[in-house]
N, C-alpha and C positions, 0 to 999 in steps of 0.2 A: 781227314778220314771221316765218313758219317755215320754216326752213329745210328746205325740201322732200327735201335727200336725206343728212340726219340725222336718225335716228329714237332717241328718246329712250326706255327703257320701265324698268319697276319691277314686281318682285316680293319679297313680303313669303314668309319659310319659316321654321322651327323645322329640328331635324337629319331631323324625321319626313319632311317634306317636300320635304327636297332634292332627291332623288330625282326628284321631277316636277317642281319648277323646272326642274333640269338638261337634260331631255325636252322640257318643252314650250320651253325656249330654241334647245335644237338644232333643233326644229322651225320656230322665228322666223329663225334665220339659216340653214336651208335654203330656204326660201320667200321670202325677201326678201333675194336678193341686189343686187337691184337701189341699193338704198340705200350711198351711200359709207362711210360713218358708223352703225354703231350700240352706243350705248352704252346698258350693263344696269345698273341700279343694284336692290341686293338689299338691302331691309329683311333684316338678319343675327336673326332672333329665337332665337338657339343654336344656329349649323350649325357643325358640329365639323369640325376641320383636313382630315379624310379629305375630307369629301364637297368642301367648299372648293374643294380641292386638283381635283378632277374638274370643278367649276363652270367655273375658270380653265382647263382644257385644253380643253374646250368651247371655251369664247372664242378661246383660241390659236389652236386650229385653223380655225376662219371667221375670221379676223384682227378680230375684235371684242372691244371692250372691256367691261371687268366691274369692280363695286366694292361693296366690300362696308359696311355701315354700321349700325353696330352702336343696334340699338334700345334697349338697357338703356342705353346713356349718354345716347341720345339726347331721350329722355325721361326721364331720371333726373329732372327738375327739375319734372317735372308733376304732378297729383293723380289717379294713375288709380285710384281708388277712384271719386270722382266719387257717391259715393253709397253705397249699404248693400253692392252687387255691388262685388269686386274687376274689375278688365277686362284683360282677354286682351293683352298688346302686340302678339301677334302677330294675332288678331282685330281691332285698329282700329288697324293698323299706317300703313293708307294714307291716313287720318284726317291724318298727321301728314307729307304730303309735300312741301307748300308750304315747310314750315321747313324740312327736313332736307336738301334738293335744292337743289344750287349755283343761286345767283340768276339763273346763266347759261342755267339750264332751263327756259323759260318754258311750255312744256307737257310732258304726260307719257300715257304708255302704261302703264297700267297693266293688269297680265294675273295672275289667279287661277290657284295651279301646277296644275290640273288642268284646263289647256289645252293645245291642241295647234292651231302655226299652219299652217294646210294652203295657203292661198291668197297671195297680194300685199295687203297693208293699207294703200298707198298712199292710196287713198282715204279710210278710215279718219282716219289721220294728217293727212290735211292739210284734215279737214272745216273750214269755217268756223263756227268759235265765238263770232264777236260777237253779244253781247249774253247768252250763256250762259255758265255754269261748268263745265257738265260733259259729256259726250257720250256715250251707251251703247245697248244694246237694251233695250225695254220688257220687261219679267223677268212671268212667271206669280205671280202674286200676288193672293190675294183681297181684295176691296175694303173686306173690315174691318179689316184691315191700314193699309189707306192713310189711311180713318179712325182710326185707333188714334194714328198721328204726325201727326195733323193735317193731311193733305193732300185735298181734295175727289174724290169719287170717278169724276171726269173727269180727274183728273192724272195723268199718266204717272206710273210706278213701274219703274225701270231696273235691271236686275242688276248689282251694285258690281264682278262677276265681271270684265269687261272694263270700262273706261273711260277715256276721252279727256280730260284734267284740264287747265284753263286757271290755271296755277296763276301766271301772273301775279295774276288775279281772285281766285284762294282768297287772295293775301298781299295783295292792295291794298282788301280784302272784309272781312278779319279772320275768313276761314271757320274756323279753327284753334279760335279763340275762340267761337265760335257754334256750333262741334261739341260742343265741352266743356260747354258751357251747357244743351242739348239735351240731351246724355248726363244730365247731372245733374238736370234735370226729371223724366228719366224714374228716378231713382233708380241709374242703371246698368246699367238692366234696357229697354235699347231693342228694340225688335221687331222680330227680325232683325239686333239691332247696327249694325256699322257701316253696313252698307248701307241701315238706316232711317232713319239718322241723318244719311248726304248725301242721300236722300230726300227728308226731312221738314226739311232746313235750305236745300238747293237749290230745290223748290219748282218753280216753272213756269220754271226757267233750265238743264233738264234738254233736251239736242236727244237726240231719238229717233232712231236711226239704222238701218241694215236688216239682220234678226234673222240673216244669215249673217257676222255679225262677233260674232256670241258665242251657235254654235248649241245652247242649251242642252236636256240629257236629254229634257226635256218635251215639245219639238216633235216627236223620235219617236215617243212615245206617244199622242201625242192630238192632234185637228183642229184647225184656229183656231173653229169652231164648239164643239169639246167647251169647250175652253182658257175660251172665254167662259162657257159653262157652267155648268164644277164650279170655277171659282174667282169667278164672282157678278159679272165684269167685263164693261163697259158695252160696252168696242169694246178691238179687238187688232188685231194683223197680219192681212193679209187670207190664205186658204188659198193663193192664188198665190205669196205672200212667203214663208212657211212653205217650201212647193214647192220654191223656189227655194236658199231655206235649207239645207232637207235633203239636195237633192243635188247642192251643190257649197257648203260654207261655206266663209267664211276662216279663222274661227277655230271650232276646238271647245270645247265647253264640258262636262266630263263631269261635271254637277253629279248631286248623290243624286237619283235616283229611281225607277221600276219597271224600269228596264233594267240597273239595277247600275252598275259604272265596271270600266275594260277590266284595269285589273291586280288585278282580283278575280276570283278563282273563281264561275261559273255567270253571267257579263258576256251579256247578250243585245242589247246598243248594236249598231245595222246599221255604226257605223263605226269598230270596237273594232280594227281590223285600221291606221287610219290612229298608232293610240297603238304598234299591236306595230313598226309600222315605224320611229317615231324613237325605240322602248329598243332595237331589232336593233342599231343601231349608236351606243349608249350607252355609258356607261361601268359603268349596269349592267345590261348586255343577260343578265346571269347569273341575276339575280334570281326566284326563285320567284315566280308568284302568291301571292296573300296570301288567305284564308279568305273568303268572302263577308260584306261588312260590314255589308250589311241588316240593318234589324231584321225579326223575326220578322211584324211588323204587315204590312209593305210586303211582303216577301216572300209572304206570301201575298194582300193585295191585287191583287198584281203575275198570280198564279195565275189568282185570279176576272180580274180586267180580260180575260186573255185568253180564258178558255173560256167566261164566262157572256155572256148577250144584252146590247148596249151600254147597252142603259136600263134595266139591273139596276145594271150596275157603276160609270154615270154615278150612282147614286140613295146608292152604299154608299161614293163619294169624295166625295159632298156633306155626306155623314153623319159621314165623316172630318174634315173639314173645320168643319162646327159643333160635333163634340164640342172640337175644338184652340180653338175662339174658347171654351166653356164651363171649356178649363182656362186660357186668359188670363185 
């Protein structure tokens, strides 16, 4: 049973990313006050005392709690070579939350630092997961991909970005063990990492949830008509749901794509103004913008998309798209 006004969540950072942990948490316990209880638990992948030190005054000050949990012990005992690729801990950190998270935890909130929660995720939290493991929004992904880890290309494919984790089911499942097995199949070289790999081992026990609990970069730019389009996908979110999405989500999601991310220079996201509002009162509301992280490809992609006719630049992201299946 879930305890409806305990909210449980998890983020995995290195020291690079504390920063937007810290942000998009201040952003969770501004918007969901309503909750008696929330406690953070942070995959630690080397965040250094300073930033730490601002995590917990975060906390303090919404009178919520924080713990930190150090990933180099916590997997010391594992094989993460898993194959010919060494693997990231902090890349398949959430891979490993069933073990790591007190048995008292029986689900989890997991959220990617390069979110920001705008809305009440009430709903969210307390979806009904039986019969499923895991609960997210269907992610833009093209359907050789889905092919690639084995999934048929009628199966959902959900963004690891946000996710709702029944981690009774991942520990009474043996998901832990069947990630590792997968990763190793694929040599260590899984498509997309982790998020192929609860993909491609979850299977049709994936519930689909609605795309304004993790509005990712994408839906800016492009229609649920394009989205089917230029990434070869059979059916998506209806342009209604999109709609909906885009102008009021709960959660943002500032993933890479032709709009940039908002603590970069030359950011053109319509809701880049929701991110300046919870570093305003950050602890590093100081901080410079950082260089624009594009690469050179996307950045000018991102040029044509806007000025050339849509069925040039739908023809030249299709084109993008089959040379990336020619270098897999």
């Amino acid at each position: 049973m879930t305890d409806e006004k305990k909210l449980s969540v998890a983020y995995a950072a290195d020291d690079n990313y504390a920063k937007y942990l810290g942000i998009s948490m201040l952003s969770l316990f501004r918007s969901n006050e309503g909750f008696e209880e929330i406690e953070v638990f942070v995959l630690d992948c080397g965040i250094l005392e300073e930033n730490k030190n601002k995590l917990e005054s975060i906390a303090r000050q919404y009178c919520r709690t924080i713990g930190f949990i150090s990933m180099e012990r916590a997997v010391s005992s594992l094989d993460l070579h898993m194959g010919a690729r060494k693997i990231s801990i902090a890349s398949y950190a959430r891979l490993f939350l069933a073990s790591i998270l007190p048995k008292s935890c029986t689900r989890v909130l997991y959220l990617d630092c390069d979110t920001i929660v705008r809305g009440k995720i009430d709903e969210l939290w307390n979806a009904d997961l039986e019969g499923y493991l895991v609960a997210g929004v269907r992610d833009t992904v093209d359907s050789f991909f889905l092919k690639k880890i084995g999934l048929d290309k009628e199966e959902y494919y959900v963004n690891a970005g946000i996710l709702l984790i029944d981690l009774e089911g991942w520990r009474s499942e043996g998901l832990e063990q069947r990630f590792t097995e997968f990763i190793r199949q694929f040599d260590g070289n899984v498509p997309h990492h982790d998020q192929g790999t609860i993909n491609g081992v979850c299977r049709k026990r994936k519930l689909a949830v609605k795309p304004g609990f993790n509005a990712t970069s994408n839906i800016y730019s492009f229609s649920a008509k394009t989205i089917r389009r230029i990434y070869f996908m059979e059916s998506f979110y209806s342009q209604e749901e999109l709609d909906e999405a885009k102008s009021n989500p709960a959660i943002l999601h500032f993933t890479t794509g032709l709009v940039g991310r908002p603590w970069e220079e030359n950011c053109t996201h319509p809701m880049k103004e929701e991110y300046f509002k919870a570093a305003a009162i950050s602890p590093w509301k100081e901080d410079p913008l950082l260089p624009d992280g594009r690469k050179p490809s996307v950045k000018a992609f991102s040029w044509f998309y806007r000025h050339m006719p849509l069925v040039l630049s739908e023809a030249a992201y299709r084109s993008v798209c089959w040379l990336s299946h020619i270098r897999e």
